[in-house]
N, C-alpha and C positions, 0 to 999 in steps of 0.2 A: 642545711647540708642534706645532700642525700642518703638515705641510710643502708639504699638497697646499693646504691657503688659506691657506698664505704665499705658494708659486708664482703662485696666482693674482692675489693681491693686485701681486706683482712685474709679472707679465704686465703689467696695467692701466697699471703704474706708466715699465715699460718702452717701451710703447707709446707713453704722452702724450710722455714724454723723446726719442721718435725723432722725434714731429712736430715737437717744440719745436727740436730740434737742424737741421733740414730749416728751420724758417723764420728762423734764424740764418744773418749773415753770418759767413764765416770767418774767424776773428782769431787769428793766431799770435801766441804770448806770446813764446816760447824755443825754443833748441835743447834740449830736456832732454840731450841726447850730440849726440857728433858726426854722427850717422845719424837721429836721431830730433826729431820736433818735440814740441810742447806748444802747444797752441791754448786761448785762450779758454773755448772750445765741451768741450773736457775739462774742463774745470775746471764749467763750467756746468752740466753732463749731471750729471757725479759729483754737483754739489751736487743738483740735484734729485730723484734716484732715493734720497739719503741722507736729505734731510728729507721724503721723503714716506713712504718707508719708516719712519723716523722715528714718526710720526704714529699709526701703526697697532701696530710693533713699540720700542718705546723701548728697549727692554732687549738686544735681538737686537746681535750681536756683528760686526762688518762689517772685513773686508779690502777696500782701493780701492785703485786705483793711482796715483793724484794726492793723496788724505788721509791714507789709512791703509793706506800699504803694509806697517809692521810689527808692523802686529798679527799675533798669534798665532792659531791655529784651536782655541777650545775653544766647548763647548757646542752651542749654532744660531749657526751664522755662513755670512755672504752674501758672499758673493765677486762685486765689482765692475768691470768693464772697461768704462768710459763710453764709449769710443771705441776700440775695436779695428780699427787699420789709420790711425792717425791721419793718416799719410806721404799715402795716400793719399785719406785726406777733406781736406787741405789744401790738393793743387793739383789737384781738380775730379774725381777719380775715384768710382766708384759703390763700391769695392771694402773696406767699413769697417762695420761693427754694433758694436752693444752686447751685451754679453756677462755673462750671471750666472749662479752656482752657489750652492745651498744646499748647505753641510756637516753632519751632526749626527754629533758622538763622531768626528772625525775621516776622516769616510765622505763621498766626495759624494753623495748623494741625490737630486738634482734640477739641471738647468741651462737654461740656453734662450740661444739666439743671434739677435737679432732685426736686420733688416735695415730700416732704414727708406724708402732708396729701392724698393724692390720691397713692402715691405710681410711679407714671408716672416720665419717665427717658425717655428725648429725647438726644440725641447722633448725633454727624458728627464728619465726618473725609474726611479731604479736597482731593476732588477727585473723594470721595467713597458714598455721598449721604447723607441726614438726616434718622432719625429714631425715630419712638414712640414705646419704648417697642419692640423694636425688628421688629416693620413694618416699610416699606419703606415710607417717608412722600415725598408729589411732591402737589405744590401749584395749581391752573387752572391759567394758564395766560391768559387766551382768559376772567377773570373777570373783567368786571368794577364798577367803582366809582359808579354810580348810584345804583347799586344793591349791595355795599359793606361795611363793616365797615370800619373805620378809627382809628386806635390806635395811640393815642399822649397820652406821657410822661407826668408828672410833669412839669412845667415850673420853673424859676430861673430867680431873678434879679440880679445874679452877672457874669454870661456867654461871656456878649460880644454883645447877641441880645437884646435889648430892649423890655421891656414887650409889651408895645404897640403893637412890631412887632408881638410877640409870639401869642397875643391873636388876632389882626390881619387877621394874616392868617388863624386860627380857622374860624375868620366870613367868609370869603373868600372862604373858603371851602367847608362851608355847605349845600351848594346847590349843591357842587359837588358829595359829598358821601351821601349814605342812613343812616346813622349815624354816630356820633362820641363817643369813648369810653376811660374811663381814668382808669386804675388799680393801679398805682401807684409800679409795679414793673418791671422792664426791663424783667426779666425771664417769667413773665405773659404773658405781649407784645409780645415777641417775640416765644412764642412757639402758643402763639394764630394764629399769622396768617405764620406760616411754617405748622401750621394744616388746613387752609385754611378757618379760622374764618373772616378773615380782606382781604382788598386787598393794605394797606399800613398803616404804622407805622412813625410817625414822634417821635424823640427823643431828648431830651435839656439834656439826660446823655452824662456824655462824660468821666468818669471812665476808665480804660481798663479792669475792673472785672465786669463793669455793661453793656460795650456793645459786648466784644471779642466772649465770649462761646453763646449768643442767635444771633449773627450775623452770624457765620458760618454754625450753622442751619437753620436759613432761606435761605440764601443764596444758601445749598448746597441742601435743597428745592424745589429751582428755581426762588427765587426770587431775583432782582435786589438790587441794593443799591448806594447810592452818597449821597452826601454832602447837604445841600438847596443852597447852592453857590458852588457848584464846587467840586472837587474830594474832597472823607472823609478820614482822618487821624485821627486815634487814639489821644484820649485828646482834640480835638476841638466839640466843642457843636453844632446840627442841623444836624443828620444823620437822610436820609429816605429811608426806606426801602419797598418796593412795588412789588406785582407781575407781573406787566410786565413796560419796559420801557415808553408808553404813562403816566402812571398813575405816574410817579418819574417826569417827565418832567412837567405834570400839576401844580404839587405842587411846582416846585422849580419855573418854571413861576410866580405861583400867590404869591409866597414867593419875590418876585424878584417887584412885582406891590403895593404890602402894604408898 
């Protein structure tokens, strides 16, 4: 399969899905957890990005986060976030996109993060670079912490870390960065600092539709990435992502002292 006219075929497909979702009223279904929602409009988005895609690729192998969260990653498979930042798209905030990756042989290859209130589409594809809208995005790695934002995630008591620790290394930190900032969506986070807003992102998502498509983008940015303990793997909690190795090493140190 081609991967550069299936991306684009997604683009197209991703696009109509943002306007469609933009002329939609809000309709929460459930709490999926006690901290998270599930809206209508998740469930709407997912269906229509799956039968459209559908249409072109029938055979192509899809992870989503509302249908088909367990599926497994073999072959060409599409990694789906209908609504990244749901919390946020439900009580009026801008702060929420759509989110896809193409996998092939276990590799992500391709992702895009598209934002329907502004309109903004970032894009990579492994090898070949990130993009805003068609410009080439490239982090400064000569930034540091003192002069830098800081993006941390959401936090979670059922992960694996202790809150204690989570909130912890926040104190821990503060004196390290010139601030810290919370959005509350993966696709926020990570296109903010592949645009050179931040100079590291701590993350307690461990989805592979919340972290695949904005981690290739910064990455192929130029920014670094690991674990807070050690190499990251997809579905484990505590990935940081930073533009230059000094600044990934500080945090998993003072992650490593709390």
């Amino acid at each position: 399969m081609n991967i550069n006219s299936l991306m684009l075929r997604l683009t197209e497909i991703t696009k109509e899905a943002g306007a469609r979702l933009l002329a939609q009223t809000v309709t929460v279904n459930s709490h999926k957890t006690k901290n998270d929602l599930l809206t209508e409009n998740d469930l709407a988005t997912e269906n229509y990005i799956i039968s459209e895609l559908k249409k072109y690729y029938p055979d192509v192998n899809i992870i989503s986060e509302e249908y088909n969260p367990d599926n497994e990653l073999e072959g060409v498979t599409v990694i789906i976030d209908p609504i990244d930042g749901t919390c946020n798209y439900a009580v009026g905030m801008d702060l929420f996109g759509i989110q896809l990756a193409v996998f092939e042989d276990n590799v992500c290859r391709a992702s895009l993060l598209y934002f329907p209130v502004s309109g903004d589409i970032y894009t990579a594809e492994k090898g070949k670079g990130a993009y805003l809208n068609g410009k080439p995005l490239r982090v400064d790695t000569g930034a540091t912490p003192r002069n830098g934002m800081l993006f941390i995630s959401d936090y979670y008591d059922s992960i694996g870390i202790p809150m204690d620790k989570q909130f912890g290394l926040v104190k821990a930190l503060q004196k390290h960065f010139l601030k810290t900032r919370h959005f509350g969506a993966a696709c926020v986070d990570f296109s903010m600092i592949a645009k050179g807003h931040g100079v590291a992102y701590i993350t307690y998502y461990h989805k592979i539709w919340d972290i695949a498509p904005g981690l290739l983008i910064a990455t192929e940015a130029g920014c670094v990435s690991g674990g807070l303990d050690g190499e990251y793997r997809y579905g484990e909690p505590g990935l940081v992502v930073a533009t230059n190795s000094e600044t990934l090493e500080l945090i998993r140190r003072l992650y490593r002292e709390v």
